[in-house]
Wavefront OBJ file of the C-alpha trace (Angstrom):
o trace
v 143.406 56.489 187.513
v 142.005 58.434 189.792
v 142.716 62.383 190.045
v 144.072 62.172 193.469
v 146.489 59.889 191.846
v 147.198 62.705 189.029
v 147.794 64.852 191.436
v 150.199 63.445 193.517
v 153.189 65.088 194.208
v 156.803 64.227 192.066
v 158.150 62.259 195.125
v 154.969 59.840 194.801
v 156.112 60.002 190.890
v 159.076 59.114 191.052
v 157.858 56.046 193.071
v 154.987 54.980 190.569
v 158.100 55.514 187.859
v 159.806 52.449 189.676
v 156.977 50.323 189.600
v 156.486 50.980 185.855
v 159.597 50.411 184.974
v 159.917 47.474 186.753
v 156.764 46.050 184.694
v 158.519 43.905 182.067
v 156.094 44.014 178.989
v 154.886 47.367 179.356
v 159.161 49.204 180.384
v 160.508 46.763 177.847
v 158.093 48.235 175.058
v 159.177 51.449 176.362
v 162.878 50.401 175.495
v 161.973 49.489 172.492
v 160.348 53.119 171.288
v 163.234 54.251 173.263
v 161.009 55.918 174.880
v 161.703 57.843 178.550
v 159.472 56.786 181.136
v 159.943 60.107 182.938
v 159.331 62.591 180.438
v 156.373 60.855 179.730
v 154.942 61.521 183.161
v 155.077 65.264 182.460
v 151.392 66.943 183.986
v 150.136 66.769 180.189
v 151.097 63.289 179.464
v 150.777 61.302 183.233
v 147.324 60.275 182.825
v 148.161 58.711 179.475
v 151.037 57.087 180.530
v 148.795 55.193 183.253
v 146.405 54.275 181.388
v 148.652 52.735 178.814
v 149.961 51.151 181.720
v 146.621 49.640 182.475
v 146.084 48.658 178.827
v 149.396 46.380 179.200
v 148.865 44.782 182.627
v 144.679 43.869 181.130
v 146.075 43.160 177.666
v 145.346 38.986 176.786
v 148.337 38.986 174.042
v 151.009 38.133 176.836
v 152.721 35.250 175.376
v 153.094 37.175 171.654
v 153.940 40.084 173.413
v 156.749 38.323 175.173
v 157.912 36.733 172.153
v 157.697 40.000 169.591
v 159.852 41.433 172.394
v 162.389 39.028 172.806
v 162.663 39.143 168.455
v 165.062 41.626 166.876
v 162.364 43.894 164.635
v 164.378 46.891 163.310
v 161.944 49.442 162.149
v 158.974 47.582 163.196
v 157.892 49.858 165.741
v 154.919 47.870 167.545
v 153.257 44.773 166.916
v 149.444 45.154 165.385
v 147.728 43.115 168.447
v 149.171 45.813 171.227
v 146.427 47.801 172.529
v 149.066 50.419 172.943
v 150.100 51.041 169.308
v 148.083 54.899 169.747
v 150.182 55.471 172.587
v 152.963 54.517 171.218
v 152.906 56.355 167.878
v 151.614 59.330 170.005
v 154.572 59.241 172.306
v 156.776 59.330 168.651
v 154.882 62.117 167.275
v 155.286 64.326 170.605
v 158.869 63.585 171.036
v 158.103 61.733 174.261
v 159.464 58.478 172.551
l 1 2 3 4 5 6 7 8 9 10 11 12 13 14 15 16 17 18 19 20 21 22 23 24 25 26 27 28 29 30 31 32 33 34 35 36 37 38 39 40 41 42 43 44 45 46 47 48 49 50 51 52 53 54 55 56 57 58 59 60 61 62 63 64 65 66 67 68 69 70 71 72 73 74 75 76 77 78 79 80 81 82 83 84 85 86 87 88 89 90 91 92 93 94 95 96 97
């Protein structure tokens, strides 16, 4: 993303937080590390967050995506082929997830 994006001020977050949310594979992962979408677009973590973001919307694993979601995996924290699992385990390890 671009800095000007980064730099945006919260009201322009709060709307980008809608639209992410409202991106099925990428807020239903999110549910699934239980992790919150707006503490994750704290100033240290926002450009992450996007780019994960990006990762998900470019990612070619769509249809295995949307059937690991729809699966009950307890303790299986992220499939192998998401191009997220960093992000993910990063979000864990900070305590944004």
């Amino acid at each position: 993303m671009s800095d000007s994006l980064i730099d945006r001020p919260p009201r322009a977050w709060f709307r980008a937080l809608r639209r992410i949310a409202s991106y099925r594979p990428f807020g239903a992962m999110a549910d699934r590390q239980q992790a919150d979408i707006a503490a994750l677009c704290r100033p240290e973590t926002r450009e992450a967050l996007f780019r994960a973001v990006r990762n998900c919307v470019a990612c070619r694993h769509r249809a295995p995506c949307r059937l690991w979601l729809e699966e009950e995996r307890p303790g299986e924290a992220y499939p192998a082929f998401c191009p997220n699992g960093a992000y993910w385990e990063a979000a864990r390890v900070f305590g944004a997830g």
